[in-house]
Backbone atoms as SQL, in Angstrom:
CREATE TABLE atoms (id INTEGER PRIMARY KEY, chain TEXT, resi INTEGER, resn TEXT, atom TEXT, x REAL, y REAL, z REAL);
INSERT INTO atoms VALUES
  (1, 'A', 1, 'UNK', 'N', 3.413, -81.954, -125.353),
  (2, 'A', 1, 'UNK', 'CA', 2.184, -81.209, -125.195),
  (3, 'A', 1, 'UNK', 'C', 2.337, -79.808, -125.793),
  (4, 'A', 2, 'UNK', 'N', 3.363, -79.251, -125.439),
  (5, 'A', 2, 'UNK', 'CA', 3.549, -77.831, -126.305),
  (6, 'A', 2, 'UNK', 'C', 4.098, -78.142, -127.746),
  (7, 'A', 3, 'UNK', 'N', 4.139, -78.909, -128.371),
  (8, 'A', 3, 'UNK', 'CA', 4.400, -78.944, -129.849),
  (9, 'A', 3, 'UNK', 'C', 2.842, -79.052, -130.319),
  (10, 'A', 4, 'UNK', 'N', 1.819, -79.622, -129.937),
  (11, 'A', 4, 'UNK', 'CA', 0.394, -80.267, -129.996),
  (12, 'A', 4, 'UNK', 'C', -0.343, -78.486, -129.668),
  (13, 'A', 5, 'UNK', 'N', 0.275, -78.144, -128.908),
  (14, 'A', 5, 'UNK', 'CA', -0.131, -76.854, -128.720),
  (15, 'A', 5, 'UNK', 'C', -0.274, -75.987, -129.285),
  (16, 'A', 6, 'UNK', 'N', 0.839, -75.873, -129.768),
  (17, 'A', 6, 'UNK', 'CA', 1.143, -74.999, -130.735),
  (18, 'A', 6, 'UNK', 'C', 1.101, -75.300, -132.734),
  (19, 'A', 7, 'UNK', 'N', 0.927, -76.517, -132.952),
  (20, 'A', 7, 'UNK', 'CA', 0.289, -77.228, -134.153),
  (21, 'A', 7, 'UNK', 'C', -0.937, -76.787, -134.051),
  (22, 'A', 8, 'UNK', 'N', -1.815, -76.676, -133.263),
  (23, 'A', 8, 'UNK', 'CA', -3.252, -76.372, -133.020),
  (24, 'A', 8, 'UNK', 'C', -3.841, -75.158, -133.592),
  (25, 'A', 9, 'UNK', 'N', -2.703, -73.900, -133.455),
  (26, 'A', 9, 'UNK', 'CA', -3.192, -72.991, -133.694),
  (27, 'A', 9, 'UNK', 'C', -2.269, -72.525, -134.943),
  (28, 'A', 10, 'UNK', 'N', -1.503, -73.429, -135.469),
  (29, 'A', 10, 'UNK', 'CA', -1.012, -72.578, -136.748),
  (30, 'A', 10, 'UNK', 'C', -1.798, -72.756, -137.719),
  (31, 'A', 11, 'UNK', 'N', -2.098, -72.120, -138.926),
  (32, 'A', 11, 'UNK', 'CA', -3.035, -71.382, -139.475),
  (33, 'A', 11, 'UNK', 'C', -1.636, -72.171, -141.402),
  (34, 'A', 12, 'UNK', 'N', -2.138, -73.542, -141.648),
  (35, 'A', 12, 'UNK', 'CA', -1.016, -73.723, -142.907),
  (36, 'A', 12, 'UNK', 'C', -1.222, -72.638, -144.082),
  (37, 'A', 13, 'UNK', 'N', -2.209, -72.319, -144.166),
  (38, 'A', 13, 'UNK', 'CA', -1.984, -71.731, -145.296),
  (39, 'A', 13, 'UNK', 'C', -1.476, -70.745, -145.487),
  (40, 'A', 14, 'UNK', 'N', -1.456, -69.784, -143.980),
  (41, 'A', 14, 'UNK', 'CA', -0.747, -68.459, -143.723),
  (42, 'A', 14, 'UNK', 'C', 0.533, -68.811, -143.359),
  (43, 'A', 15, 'UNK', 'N', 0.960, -69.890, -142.992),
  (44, 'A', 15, 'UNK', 'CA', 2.370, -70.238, -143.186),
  (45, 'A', 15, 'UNK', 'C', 3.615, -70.111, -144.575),
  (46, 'A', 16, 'UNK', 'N', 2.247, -71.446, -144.944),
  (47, 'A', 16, 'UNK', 'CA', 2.984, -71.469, -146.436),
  (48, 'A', 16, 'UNK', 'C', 3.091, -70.075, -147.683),
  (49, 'A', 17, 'UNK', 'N', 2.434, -69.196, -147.186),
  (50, 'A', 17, 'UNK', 'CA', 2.126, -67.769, -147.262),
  (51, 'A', 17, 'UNK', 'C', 3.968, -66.962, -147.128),
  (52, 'A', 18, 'UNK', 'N', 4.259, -66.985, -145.670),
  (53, 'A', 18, 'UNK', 'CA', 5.227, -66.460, -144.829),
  (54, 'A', 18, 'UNK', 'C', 6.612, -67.322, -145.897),
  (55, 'A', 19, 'UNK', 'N', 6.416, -68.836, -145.917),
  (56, 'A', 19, 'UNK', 'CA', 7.350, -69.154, -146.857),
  (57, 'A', 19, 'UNK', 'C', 8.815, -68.988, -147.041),
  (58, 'A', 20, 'UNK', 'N', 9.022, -68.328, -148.093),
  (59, 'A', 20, 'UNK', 'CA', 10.456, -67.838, -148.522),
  (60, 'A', 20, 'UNK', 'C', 11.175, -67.215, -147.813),
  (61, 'A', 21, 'UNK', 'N', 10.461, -65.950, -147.237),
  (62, 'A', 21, 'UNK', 'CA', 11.041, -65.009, -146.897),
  (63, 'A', 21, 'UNK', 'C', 11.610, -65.181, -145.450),
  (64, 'A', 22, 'UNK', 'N', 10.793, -66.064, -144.640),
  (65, 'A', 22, 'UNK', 'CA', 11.168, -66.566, -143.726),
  (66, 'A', 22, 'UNK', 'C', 12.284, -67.696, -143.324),
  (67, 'A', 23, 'UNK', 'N', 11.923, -68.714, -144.421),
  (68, 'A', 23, 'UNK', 'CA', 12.863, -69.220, -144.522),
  (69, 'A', 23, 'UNK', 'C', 14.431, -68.733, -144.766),
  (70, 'A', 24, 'UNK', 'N', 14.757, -67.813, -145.947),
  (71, 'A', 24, 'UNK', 'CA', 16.060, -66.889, -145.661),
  (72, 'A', 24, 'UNK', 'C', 16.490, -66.290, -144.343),
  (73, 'A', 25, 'UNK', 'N', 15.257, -65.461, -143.684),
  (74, 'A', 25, 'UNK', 'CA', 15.756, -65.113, -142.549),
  (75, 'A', 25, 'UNK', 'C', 16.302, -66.086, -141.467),
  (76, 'A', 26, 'UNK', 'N', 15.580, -67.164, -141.352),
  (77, 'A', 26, 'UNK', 'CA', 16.032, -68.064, -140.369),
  (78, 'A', 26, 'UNK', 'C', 17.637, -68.811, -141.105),
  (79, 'A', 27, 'UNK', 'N', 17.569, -69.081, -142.260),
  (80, 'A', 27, 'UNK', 'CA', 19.021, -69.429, -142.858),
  (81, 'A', 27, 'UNK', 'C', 19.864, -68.443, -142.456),
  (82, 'A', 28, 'UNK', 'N', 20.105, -66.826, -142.661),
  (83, 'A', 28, 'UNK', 'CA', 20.229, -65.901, -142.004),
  (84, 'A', 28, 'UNK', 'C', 20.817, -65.975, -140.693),
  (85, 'A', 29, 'UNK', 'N', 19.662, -65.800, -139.762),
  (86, 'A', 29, 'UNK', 'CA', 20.200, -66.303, -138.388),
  (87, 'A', 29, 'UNK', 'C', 20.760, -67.216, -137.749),
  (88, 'A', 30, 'UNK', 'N', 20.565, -68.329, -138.482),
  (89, 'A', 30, 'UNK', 'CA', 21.703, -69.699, -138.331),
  (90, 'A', 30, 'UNK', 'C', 23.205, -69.311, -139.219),
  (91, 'A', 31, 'UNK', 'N', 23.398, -68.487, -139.774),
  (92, 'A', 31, 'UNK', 'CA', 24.553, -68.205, -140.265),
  (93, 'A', 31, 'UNK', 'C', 25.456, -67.043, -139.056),
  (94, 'A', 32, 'UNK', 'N', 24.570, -66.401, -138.690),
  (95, 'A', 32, 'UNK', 'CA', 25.197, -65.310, -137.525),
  (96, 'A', 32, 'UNK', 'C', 25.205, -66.045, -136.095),
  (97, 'A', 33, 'UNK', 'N', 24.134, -66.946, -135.938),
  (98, 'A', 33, 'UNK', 'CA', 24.536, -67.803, -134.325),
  (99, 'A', 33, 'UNK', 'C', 25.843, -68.874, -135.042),
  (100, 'A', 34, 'UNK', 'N', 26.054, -69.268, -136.294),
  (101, 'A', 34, 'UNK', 'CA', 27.042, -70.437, -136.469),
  (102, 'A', 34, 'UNK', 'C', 28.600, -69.663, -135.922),
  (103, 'A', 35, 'UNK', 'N', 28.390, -68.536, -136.872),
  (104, 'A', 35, 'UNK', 'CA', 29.569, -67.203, -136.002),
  (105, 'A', 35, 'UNK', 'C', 29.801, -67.605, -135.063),
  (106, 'A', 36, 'UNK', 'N', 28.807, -67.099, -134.106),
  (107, 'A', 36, 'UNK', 'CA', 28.508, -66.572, -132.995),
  (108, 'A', 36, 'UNK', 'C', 28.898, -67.908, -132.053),
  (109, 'A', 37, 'UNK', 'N', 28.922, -69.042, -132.428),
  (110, 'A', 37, 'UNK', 'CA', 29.101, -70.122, -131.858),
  (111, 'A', 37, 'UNK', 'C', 30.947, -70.744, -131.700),
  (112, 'A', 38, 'UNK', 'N', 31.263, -69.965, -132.841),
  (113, 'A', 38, 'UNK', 'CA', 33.072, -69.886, -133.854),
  (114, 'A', 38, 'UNK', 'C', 33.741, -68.780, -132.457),
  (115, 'A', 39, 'UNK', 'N', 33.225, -67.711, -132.823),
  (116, 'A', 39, 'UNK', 'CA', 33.793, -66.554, -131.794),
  (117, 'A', 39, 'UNK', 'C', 33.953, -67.233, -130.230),
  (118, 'A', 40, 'UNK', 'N', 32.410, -68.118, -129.762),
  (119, 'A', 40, 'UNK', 'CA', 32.857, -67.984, -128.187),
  (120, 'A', 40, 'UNK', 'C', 34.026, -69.134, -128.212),
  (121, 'A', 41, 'UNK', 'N', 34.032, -70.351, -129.066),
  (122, 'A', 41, 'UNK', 'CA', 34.943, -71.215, -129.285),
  (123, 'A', 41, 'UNK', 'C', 36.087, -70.909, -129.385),
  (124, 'A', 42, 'UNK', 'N', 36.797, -69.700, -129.373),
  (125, 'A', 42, 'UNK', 'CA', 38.082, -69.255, -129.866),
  (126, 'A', 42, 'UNK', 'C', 39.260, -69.672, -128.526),
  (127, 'A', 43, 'UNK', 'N', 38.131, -69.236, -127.604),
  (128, 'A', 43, 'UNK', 'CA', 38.992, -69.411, -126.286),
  (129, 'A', 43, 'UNK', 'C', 39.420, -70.765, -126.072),
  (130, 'A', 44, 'UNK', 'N', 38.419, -71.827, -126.452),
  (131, 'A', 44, 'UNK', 'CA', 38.712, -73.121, -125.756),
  (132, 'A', 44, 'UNK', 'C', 39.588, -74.269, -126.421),
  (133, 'A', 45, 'UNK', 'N', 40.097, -75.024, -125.445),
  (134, 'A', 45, 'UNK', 'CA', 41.149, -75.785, -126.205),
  (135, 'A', 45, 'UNK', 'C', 40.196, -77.066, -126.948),
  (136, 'A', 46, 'UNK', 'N', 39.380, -76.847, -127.922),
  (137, 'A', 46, 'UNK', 'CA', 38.668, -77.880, -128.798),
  (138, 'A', 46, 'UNK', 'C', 39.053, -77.615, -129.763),
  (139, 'A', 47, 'UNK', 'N', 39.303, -78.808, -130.477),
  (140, 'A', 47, 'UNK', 'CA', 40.102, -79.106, -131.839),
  (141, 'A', 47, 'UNK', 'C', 39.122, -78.336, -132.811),
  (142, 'A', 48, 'UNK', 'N', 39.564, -77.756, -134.446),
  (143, 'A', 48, 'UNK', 'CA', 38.849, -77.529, -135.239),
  (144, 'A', 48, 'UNK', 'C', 37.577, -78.168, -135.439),
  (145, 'A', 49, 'UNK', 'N', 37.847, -79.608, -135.433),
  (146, 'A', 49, 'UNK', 'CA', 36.674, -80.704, -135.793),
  (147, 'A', 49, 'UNK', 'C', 35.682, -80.402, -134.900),
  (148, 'A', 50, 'UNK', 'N', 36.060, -80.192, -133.525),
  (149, 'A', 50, 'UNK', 'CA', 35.085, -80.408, -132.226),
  (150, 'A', 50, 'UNK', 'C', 33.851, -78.772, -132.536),
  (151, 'A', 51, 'UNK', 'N', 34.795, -77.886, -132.832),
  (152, 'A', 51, 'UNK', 'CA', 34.525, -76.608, -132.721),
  (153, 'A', 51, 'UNK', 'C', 32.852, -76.175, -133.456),
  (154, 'A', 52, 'UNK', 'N', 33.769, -77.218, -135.039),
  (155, 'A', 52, 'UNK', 'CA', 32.851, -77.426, -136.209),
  (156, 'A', 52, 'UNK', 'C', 31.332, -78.180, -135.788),
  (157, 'A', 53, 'UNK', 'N', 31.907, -79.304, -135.147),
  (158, 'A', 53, 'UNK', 'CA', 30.607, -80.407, -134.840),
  (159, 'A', 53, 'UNK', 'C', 29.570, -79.112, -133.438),
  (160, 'A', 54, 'UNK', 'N', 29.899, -78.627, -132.393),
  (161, 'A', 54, 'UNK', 'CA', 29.317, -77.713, -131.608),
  (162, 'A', 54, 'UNK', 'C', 28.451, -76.879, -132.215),
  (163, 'A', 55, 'UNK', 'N', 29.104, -76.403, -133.710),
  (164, 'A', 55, 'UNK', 'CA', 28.067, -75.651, -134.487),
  (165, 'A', 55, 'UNK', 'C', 26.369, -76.403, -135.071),
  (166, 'A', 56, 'UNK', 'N', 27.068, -77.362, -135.354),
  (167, 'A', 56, 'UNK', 'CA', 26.190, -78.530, -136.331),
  (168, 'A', 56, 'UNK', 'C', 25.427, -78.672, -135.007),
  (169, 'A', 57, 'UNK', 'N', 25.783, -78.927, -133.938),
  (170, 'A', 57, 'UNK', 'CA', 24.752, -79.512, -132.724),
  (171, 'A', 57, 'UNK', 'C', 24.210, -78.463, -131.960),
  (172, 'A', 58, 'UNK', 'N', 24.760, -77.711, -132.536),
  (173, 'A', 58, 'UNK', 'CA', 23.738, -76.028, -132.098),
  (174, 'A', 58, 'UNK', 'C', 22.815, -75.386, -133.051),
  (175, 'A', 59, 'UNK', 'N', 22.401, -75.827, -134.162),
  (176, 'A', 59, 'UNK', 'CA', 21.686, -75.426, -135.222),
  (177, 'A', 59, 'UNK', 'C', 20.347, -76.022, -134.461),
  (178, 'A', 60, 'UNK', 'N', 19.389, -77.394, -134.607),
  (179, 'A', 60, 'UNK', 'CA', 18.439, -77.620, -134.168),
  (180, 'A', 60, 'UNK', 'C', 17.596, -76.544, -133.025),
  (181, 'A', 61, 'UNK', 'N', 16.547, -75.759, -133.401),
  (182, 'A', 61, 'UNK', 'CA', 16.102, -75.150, -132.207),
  (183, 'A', 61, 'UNK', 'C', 14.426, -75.359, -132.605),
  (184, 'A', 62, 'UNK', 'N', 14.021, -75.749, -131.099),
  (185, 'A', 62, 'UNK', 'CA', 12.276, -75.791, -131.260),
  (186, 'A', 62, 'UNK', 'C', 11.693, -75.622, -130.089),
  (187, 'A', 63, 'UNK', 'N', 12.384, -75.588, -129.078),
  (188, 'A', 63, 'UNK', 'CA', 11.836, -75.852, -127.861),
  (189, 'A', 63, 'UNK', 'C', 11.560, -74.153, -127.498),
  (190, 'A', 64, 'UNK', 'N', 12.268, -73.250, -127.910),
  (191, 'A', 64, 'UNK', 'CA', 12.128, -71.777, -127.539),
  (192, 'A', 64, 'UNK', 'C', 11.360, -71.408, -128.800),
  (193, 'A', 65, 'UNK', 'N', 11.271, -71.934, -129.509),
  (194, 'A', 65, 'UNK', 'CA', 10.108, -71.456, -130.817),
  (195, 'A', 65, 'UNK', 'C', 8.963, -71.909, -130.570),
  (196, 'A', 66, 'UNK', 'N', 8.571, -72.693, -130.051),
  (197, 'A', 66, 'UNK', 'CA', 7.615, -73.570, -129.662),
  (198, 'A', 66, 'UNK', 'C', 7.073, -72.753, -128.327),
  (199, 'A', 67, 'UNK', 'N', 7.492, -72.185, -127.586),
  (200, 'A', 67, 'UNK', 'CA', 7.570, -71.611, -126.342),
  (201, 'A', 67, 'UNK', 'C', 6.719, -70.489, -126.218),
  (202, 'A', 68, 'UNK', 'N', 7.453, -69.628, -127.591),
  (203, 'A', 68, 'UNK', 'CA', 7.125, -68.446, -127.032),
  (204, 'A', 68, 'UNK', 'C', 6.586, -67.461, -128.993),
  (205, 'A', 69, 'UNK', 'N', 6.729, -68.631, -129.673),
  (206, 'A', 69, 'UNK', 'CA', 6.161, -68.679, -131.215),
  (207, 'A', 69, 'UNK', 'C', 4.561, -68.157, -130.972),
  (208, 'A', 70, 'UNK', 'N', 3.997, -68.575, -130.225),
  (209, 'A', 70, 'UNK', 'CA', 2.449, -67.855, -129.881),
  (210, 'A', 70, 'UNK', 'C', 1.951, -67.170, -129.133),
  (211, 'A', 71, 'UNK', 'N', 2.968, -66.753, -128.605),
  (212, 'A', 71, 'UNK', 'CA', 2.692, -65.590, -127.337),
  (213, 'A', 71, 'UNK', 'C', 2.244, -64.259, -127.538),
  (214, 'A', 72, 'UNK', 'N', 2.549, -63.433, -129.300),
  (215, 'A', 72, 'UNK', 'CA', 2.338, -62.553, -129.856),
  (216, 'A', 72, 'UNK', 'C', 0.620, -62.725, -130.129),
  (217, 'A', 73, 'UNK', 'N', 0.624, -63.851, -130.774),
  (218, 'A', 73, 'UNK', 'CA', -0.875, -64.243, -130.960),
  (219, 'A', 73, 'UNK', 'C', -1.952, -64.222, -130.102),
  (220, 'A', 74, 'UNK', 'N', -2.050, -65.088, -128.960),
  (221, 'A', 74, 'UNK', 'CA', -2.169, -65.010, -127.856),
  (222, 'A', 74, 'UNK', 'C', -2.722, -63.251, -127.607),
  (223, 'A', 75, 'UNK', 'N', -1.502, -62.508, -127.446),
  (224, 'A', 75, 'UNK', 'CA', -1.507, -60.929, -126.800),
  (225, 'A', 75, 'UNK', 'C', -2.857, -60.274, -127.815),
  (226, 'A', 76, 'UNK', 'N', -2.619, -60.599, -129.007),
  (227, 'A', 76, 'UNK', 'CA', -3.637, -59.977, -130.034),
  (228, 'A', 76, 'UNK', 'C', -2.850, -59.160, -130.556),
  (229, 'A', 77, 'UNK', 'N', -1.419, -59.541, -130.996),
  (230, 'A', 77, 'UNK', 'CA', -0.863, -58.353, -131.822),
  (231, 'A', 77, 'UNK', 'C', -1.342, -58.965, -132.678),
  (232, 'A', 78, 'UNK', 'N', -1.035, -57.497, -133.986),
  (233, 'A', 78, 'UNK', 'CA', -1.376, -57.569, -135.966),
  (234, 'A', 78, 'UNK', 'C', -0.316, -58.163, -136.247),
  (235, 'A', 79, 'UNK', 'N', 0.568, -58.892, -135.531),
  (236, 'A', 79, 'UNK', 'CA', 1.924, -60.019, -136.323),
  (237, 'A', 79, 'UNK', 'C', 2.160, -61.147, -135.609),
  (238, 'A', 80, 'UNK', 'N', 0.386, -61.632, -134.804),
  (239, 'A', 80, 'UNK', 'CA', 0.653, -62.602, -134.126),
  (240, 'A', 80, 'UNK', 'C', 0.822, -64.119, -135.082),
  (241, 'A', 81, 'UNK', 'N', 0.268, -63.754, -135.953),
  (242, 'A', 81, 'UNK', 'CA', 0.009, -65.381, -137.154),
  (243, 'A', 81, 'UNK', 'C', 1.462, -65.389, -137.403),
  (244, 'A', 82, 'UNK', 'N', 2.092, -64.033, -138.059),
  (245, 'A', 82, 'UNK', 'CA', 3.130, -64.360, -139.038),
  (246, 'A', 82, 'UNK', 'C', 4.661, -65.165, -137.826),
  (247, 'A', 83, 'UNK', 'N', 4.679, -64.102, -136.659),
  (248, 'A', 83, 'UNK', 'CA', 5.507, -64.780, -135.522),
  (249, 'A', 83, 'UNK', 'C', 5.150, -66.363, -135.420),
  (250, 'A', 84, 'UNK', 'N', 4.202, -66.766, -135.002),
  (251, 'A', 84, 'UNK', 'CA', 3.979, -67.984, -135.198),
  (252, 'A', 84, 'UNK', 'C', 4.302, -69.294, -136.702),
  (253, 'A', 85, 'UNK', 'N', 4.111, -68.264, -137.680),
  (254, 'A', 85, 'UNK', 'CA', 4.689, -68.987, -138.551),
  (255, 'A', 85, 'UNK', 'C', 5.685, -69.367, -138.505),
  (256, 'A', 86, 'UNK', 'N', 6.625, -68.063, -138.501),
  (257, 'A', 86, 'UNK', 'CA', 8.254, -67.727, -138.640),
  (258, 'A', 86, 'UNK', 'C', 8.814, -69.383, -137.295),
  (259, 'A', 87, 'UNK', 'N', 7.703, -68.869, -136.684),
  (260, 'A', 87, 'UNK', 'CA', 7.943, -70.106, -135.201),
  (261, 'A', 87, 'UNK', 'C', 8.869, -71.390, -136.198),
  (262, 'A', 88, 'UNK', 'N', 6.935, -72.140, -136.508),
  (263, 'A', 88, 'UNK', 'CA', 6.767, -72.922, -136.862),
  (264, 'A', 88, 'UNK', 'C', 7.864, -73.427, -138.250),
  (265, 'A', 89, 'UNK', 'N', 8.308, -72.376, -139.523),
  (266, 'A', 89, 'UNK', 'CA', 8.938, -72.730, -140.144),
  (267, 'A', 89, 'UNK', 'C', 10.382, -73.326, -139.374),
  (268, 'A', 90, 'UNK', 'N', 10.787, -72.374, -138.684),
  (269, 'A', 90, 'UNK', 'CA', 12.115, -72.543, -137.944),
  (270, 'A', 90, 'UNK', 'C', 12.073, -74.013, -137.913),
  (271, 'A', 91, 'UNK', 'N', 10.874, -74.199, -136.755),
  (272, 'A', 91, 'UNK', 'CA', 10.956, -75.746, -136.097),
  (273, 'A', 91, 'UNK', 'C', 11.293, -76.625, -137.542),
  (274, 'A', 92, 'UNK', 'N', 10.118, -76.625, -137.979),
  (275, 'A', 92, 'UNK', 'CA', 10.724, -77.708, -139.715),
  (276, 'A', 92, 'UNK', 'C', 12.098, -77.758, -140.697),
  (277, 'A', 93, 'UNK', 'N', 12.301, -76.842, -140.408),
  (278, 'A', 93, 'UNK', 'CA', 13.906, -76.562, -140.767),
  (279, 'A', 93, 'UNK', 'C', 14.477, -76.869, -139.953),
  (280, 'A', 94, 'UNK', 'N', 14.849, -76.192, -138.736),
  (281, 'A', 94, 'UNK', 'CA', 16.238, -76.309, -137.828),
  (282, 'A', 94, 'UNK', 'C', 16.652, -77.843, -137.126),
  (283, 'A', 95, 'UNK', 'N', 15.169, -78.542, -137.056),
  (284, 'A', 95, 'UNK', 'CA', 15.109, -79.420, -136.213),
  (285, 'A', 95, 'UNK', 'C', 15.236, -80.673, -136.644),
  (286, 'A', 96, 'UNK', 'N', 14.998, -80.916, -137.924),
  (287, 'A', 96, 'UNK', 'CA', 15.739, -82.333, -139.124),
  (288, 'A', 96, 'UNK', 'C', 17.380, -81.991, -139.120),
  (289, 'A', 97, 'UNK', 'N', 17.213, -80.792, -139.732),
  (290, 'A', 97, 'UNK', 'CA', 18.667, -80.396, -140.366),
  (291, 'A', 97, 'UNK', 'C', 19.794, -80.229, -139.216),
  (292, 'A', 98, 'UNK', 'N', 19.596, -79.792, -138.038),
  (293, 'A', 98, 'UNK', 'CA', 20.576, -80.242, -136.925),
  (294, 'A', 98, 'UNK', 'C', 20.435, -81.880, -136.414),
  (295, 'A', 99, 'UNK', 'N', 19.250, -82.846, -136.608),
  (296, 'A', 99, 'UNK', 'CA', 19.909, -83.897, -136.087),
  (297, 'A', 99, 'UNK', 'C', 20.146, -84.692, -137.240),
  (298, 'A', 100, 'UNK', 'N', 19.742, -84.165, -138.856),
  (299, 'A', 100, 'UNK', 'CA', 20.761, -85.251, -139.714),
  (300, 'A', 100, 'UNK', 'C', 21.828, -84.737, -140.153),
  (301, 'A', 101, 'UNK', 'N', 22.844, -83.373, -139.503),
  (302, 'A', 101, 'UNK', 'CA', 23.433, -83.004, -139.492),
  (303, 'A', 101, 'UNK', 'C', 24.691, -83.526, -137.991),
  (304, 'A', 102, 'UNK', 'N', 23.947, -83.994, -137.118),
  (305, 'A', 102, 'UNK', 'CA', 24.369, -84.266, -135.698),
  (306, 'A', 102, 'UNK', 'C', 25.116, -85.801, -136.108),
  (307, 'A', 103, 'UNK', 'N', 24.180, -86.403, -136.832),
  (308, 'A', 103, 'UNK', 'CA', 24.271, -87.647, -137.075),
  (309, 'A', 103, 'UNK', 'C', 24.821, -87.930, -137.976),
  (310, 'A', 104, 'UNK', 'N', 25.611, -87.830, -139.433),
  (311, 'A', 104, 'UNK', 'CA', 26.143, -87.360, -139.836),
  (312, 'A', 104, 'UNK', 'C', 27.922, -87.317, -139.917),
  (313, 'A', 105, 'UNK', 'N', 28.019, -86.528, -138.555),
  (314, 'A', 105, 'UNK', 'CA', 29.073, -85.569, -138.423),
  (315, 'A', 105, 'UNK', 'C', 29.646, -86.225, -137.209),
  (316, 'A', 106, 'UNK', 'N', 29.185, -86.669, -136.281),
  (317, 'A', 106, 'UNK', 'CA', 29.719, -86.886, -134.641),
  (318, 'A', 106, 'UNK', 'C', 30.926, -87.783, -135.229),
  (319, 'A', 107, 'UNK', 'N', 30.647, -88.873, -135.618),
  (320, 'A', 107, 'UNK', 'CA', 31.667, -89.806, -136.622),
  (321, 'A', 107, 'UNK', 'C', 33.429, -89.477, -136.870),
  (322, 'A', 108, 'UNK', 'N', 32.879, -87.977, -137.888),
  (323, 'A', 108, 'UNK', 'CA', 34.141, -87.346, -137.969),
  (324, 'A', 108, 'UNK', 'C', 34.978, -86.661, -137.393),
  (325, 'A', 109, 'UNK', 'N', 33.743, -86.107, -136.854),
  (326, 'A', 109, 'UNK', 'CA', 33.646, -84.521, -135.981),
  (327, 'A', 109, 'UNK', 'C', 34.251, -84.641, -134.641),
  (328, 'A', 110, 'UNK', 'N', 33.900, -86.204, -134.042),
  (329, 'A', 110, 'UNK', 'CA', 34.472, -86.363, -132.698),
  (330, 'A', 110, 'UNK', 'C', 35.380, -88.120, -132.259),
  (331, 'A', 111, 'UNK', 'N', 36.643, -87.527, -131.749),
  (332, 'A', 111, 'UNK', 'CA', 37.280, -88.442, -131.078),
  (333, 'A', 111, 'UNK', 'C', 36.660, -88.837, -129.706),
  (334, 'A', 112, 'UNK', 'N', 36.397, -90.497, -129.501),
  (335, 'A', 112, 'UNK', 'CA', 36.581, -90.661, -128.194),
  (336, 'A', 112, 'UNK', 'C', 37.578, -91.053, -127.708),
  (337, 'A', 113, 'UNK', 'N', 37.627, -89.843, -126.162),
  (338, 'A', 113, 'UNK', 'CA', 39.202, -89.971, -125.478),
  (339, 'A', 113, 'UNK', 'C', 39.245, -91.408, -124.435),
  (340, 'A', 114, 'UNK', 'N', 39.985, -91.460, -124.399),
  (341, 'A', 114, 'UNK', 'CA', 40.228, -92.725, -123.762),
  (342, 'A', 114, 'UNK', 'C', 40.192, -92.452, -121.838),
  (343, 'A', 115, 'UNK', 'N', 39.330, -92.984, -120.986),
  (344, 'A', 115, 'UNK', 'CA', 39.977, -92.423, -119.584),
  (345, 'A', 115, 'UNK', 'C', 40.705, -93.291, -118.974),
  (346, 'A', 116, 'UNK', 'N', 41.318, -92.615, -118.289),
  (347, 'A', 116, 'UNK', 'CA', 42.818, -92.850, -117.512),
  (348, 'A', 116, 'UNK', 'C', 42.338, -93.613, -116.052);
């Protein structure tokens, strides 16, 4: 219901508008959370592979873009369309590319341990 929700009120042509530039930024920010995902991993005893695949299965995001992508709009700010775009691009990007990235990768990425 909130994806339907929020499809409702995006505006494509002012999307496809937002475009490029958005798109970098969100490549961008998936490059500093992939970090950011490396750093808290440092502590834990997960193999390189595991560390790697956590990243790949942390890229997909829509449910907090989707959330809160129209809330600016909504308020009546002058950057409520473009937030919503930026939303909306995210979702089309992040959300293929982490699960044919998920899918993919689990294969290599992860051993199953055997229980005792």
């Amino acid at each position: 219901m909130l994806f339907v929700l929020v499809g409702a009120a995006v505006d494509i042509r002012y999307t496809l508008s937002a475009g490029l530039g958005a798109a970098l930024m969100i490549f961008l920010g998936l490059l500093f959370r992939s970090v950011g995902v490396q750093i808290c991993l440092l502590v834990t005893s997960l193999t390189g592979k595991e560390r790697l695949f956590c990243t790949v299965a942390y890229l997909p995001k829509a449910t907090v873009q989707a959330a809160i992508g129209s809330v600016p709009l909504a308020m009546g700010l002058s950057c409520g369309r473009l937030v919503l775009s930026v939303a909306v691009i995210a979702i089309l990007i992040t959300a293929p590319l982490g699960a044919i990235g998920i899918d993919m990768t689990y294969k290599t990425l992860l051993n199953k341990e055997e229980q005792s």
